[in-house]
C-alpha positions, 0 to 999 in steps of 0.5 A: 332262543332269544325271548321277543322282548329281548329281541325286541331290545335288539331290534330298537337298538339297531334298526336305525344303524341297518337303516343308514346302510341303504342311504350308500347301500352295503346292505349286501356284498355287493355294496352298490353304494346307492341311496335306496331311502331316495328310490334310487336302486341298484343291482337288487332293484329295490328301494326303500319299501320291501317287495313280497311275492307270495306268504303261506304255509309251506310243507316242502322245506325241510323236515325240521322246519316245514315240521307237521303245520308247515313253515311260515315262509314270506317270499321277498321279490328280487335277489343279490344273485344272479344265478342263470338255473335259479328255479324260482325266476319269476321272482328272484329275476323278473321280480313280481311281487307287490310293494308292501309297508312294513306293517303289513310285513308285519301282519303277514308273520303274525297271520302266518303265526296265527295259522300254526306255522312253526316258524317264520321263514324269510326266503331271500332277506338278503336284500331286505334285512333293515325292512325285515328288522323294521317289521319284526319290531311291530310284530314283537310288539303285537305278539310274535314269539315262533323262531326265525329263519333266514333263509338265504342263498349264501352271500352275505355280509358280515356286518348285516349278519351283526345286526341279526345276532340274537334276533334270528334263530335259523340260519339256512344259507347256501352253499352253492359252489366252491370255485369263484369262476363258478359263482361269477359265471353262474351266479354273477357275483365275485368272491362268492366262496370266500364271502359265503364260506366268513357268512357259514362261520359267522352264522354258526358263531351265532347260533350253532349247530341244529337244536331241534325239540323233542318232535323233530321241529327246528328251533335254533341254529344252523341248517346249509343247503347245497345243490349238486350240479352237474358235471361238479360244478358245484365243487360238492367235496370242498364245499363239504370238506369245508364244513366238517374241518371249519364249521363242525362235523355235526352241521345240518345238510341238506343235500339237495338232488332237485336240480333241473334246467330252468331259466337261462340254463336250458340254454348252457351246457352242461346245466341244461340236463338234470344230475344223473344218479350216480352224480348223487350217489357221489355227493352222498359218499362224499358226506360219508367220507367227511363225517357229516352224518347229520342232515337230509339226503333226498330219496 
């Protein structure tokens, strides 16, 4: 893990290079090419300032990141994605959440920090990162020092993935389909594979495979959530397939039986049913086959 006066380093050098990519923004793949410094907005709906709906401690992430104390995590209002069963609508879709500064970003992490939180947890940042970068260079200067994570839903950029090199110690991206017909029906983006799968290689370049101390808390790098769906429309086995023979057999998955019909798709079959056991159990085989025998399963 980078020491925060490295990272403060970093930080200095690029946040004005992350800054002139909102003036035609290409923050994200998306590259609306819109002037957020202006207030203009595009399919985020975002302008300049960072939108928050909610920060605490959290015990319900992963083992190795909610840990004993909880994980830090910030949840930043509106997404680049446009996932139809998103279960965390209210925020992603309907954007509430209030306009903050980025010092006030900053005494968020440093009061959560403060609380014993394991780790900062940046919950959809995609859309955010020079605003990110921007606060985390007040609160290194105030005393930061606990591991970041940034924890995405899997479509971003590479250049912006630069800019975070040797700043974020997590990387816990999704994995959310292996078909683009899925993740341009489902989620409303193109390419999302093949943008998702250059991000997971970038992100594991950078930090590696999970390290994690002697008590089980994660503190550098790379954890993949992937969510089954139903009826294989998350396409599990290629997903999975991908990270053993591309990434490494010793990546981190967190393989996740949670799904449940929220938003839109309480209205689109086949997503409008939860994953049936045997959905799973298929899921967890398929890991077997792939050798991935690192991560979590869901009881």
């Amino acid at each position: 893990m980078t020491k925060p006066s490295g990272k403060l380093s970093l930080l200095e050098e690029r946040i004005d290079d992350a800054y002139r990519m909102l003036e035609s923004c290409r923050i994200c793949p998306r590259r609306c090419g819109i002037n957020r410094i202006r207030e203009e907005t595009g399919a985020c709906v975002l302008g300049r300032n960072p939108v928050v709906s909610s920060f605490n401690l959290h015990f319900g992430e992963e083992p190795p990141i909610s840990g004993y104390r909880g994980s830090g995590t910030i949840f930043f209002t509106s997404c680049n994605l446009r996932c139809v069963f998103c279960q965390n609508y209210p925020i992603s879709q309907l954007r509430h959440g209030r306009e903050v500064s980025v010092r006030t970003l900053a005494d968020m992490m440093l009061n959560l920090q403060d609380k014993g939180a394991h780790n900062i947890n940046f919950v959809t940042p995609t859309h955010l990162v020079p605003q990110i970068m921007d606060a985390l260079r007040i609160a290194y200067e105030r005393g930061l020092e606990i591991p970041l994570v940034y924890n995405t839903g899997g479509y971003d950029s590479l250049e912006v993935l630069h800019l975070l090199e040797g700043i974020v110690d997590i990387y816990m991206p999704d994995m959310k389909y292996s078909d683009p017909e899925m993740g341009l029906k489902y989620s409303g983006v193109p390419n999302y594979p093949q943008v998702n799968k250059e991000a997971i290689k970038e992100m594991h370049r950078q930090v590696g495979d999970l390290v994690m101390d002697d008590k089980g808390i994660a503190v550098k790098g790379l954890l993949v959530r992937h969510l089954v769906l139903p009826e294989g429309i998350a396409g599990t086995e290629e997903v999975l397939k991908f990270l053993a023979e591309e990434v490494s057999r010793d990546t981190y998955v967190s393989l996740m039986r949670q799904y449940f019909p929220a938003y839109k798709a309480v209205d689109m079959p086949p997503l409008d049913r939860r994953i049936t056991e045997e959905e799973y159990k298929e899921a967890v085989e398929l890991l077997e086959k792939y050798g991935l025998t690192r991560g979590w399963i869901q009881k």
